[in-house]
C-alpha positions, -999 to 999 in steps of 0.1 A, spaced: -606 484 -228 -619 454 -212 -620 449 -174 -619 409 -164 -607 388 -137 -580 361 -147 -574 331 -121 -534 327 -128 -514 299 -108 -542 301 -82 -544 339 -78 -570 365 -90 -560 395 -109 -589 422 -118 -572 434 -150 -582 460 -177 -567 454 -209 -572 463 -248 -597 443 -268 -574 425 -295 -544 419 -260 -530 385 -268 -531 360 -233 -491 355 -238 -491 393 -231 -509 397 -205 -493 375 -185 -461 386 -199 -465 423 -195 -492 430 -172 -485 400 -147 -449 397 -150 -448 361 -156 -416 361 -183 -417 324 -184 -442 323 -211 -418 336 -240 -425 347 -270 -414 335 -299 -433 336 -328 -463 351 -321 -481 329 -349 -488 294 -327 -454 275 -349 -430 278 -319 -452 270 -289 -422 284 -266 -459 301 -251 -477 271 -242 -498 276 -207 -521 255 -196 -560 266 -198 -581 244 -177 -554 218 -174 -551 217 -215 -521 231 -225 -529 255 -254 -503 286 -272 -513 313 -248 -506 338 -284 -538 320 -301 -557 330 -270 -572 366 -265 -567 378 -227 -602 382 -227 -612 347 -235 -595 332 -206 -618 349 -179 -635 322 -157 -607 297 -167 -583 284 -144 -547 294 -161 -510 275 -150 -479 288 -161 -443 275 -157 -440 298 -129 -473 275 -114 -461 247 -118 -429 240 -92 -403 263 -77 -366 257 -65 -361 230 -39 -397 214 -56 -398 212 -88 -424 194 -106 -417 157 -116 -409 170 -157 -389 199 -147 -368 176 -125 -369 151 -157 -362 180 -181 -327 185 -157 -314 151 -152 -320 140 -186 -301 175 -199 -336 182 -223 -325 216 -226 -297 240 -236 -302 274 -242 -334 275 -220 -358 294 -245 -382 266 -253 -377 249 -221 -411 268 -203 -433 261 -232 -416 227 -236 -425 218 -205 -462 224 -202 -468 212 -236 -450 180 -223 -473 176 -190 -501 178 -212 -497 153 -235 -483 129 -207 -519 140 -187 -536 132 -219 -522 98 -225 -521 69 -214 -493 53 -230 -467 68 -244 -437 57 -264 -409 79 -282 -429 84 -313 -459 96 -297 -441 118 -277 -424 131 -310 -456 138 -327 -475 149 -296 -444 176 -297 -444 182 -329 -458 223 -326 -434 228 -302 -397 238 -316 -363 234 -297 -334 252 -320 -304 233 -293 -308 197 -282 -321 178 -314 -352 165 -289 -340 130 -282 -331 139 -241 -364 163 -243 -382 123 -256 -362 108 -228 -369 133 -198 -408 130 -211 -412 90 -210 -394 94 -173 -417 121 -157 -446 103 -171 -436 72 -152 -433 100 -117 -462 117 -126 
């Protein structure tokens, strides 16, 4: 066992937890943040992306113990009802989801490459997407909803 101190959404949580514990269970199991699904658990879905010091990065290619001393944002961090963050709101009035599963790691993968880039155009969003799978909407509202909340972020 390993005792650290994570900094989640802007809270610390003094934590003990097995050597080899994955960060998408942590916060899944320990933390109770169920937005970051799990899908895979290989780093090919990225329905886990998180962001780890403002990068987004597949929180199941991360051991918890690697994130102490990094600040850590999940979905759950990121708005809330009534004020929701410029790509969620995107993500709703451009329909970029169906069935929801992907939506959580959709989204952070999507503020991260929009934080990351300057410009931006359908293809690059594509390809900055491209480890990130949607099974529902065939990812041409997700492109949409993306090139929009870049323009409100």
């Amino acid at each position: 066992m390993v005792d650290l101190t994570l900094r989640v959404n802007g809270k610390k949580h003094s934590l003990s937890v097995e050597d080899s514990s994955l960060l998408s269970e942590t916060l899944r199991d320990q933390l109770n943040l169920t937005g970051t699904h799990i899908g895979c658990d290989t780093s090919q879905c990225g329905s886990c992306t998180i962001h780890m010091d403002r990068k987004a990065v597949k929180a199941c290619t991360v051991l918890t113990a690697q994130a102490e001393g990094c600040e850590i944002t999940t979905i759950e961090g990121i708005g809330e009802p009534g004020d929701l963050h410029p790509m969620q709101e995107a993500f709703r009035e451009h329909h970029a989801l169906q069935c929801g599963f992907c939506t959580p790691g959709m989204i952070m993968a999507a503020i991260g490459l929009v934080n990351e880039s300057d410009e931006l155009d359908g293809e690059q969003v594509r390809k900055g997407l491209d480890g990130n799978f949607c099974r529902c909407t065939g990812y041409h509202n997700i492109v949409k909803a993306v090139l929009d909340a870049k323009q409100r972020m």
